[in-house]
C-alpha positions as CSV (number, residue, x, y, z in Angstrom):
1,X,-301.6,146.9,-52.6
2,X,-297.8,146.4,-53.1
3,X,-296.4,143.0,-54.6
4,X,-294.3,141.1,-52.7
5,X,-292.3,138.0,-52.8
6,X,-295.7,136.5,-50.8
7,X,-297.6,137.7,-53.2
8,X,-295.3,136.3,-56.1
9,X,-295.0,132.7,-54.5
10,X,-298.8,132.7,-53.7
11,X,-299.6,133.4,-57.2
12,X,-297.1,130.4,-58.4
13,X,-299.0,128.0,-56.4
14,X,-301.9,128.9,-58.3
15,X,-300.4,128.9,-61.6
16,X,-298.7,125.3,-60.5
17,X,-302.3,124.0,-58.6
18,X,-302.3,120.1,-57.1
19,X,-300.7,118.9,-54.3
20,X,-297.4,120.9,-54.6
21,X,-299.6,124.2,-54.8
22,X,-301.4,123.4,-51.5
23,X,-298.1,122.7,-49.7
24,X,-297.0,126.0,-51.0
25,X,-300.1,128.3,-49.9
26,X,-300.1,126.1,-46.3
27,X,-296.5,127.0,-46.1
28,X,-296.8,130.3,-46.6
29,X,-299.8,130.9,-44.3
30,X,-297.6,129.8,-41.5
31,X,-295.3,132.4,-39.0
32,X,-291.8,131.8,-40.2
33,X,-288.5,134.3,-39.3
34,X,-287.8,135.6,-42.8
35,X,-291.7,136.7,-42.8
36,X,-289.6,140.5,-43.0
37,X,-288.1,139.3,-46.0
38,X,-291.7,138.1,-48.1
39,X,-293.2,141.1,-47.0
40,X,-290.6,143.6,-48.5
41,X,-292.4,145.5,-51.8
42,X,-291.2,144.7,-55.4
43,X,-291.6,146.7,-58.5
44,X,-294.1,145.4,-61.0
45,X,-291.0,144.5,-63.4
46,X,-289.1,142.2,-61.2
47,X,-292.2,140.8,-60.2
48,X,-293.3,140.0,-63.8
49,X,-289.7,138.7,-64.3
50,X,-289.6,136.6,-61.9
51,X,-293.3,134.8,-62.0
52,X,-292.6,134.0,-65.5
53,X,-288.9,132.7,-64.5
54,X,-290.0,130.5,-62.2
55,X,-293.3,129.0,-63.6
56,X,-290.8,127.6,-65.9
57,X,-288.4,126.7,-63.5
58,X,-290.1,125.4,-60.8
59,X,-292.5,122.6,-62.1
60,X,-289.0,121.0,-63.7
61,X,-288.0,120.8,-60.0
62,X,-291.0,119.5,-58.9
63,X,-290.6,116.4,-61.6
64,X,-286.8,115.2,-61.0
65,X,-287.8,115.3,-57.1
66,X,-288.4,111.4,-56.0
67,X,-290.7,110.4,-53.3
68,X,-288.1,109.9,-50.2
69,X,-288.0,106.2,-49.6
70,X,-288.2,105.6,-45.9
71,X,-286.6,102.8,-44.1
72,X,-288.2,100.1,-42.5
73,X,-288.6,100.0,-38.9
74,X,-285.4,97.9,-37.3
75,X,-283.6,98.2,-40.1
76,X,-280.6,99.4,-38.5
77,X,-280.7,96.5,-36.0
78,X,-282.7,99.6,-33.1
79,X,-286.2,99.3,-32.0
80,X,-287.9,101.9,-33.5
């Protein structure tokens, strides 16, 4: 079986497991338009490259993102 960039991203949610590795596989799993574009075969180079570039990468990301503070209902002075 070819690798792709599915197959890459699939196996970095593995590697990076917990919540942020479920949301990954789940968003995977679903239909999206650039489906054409994860499904396209790498070489086993590039593909070694770039799990290893962003296993490093990635969870840093994942720790400077913040929680997204949402405001309270009529805050605005509207109904919500």
């Amino acid at each position: 079986m070819p690798k792709t960039k599915r197959t890459l991203l699939s196996a970095l949610a593995d590697r990076i497991g917990g919540g942020h590795g479920r949301r990954m596989r789940a968003a995977l799993s679903r239909i999206a338009p650039f489906d054409d574009l994860l499904d396209r075969p790498m070489d086993d180079a590039a593909y070694d490259s770039e799990l290893k570039r962003l296993e490093t990468d990635l969870p840093k990301a994942f720790a400077t993102m913040k929680p997204r503070e949402w405001e309270r209902p009529g805050s605005w002075g509207l109904a919500n």
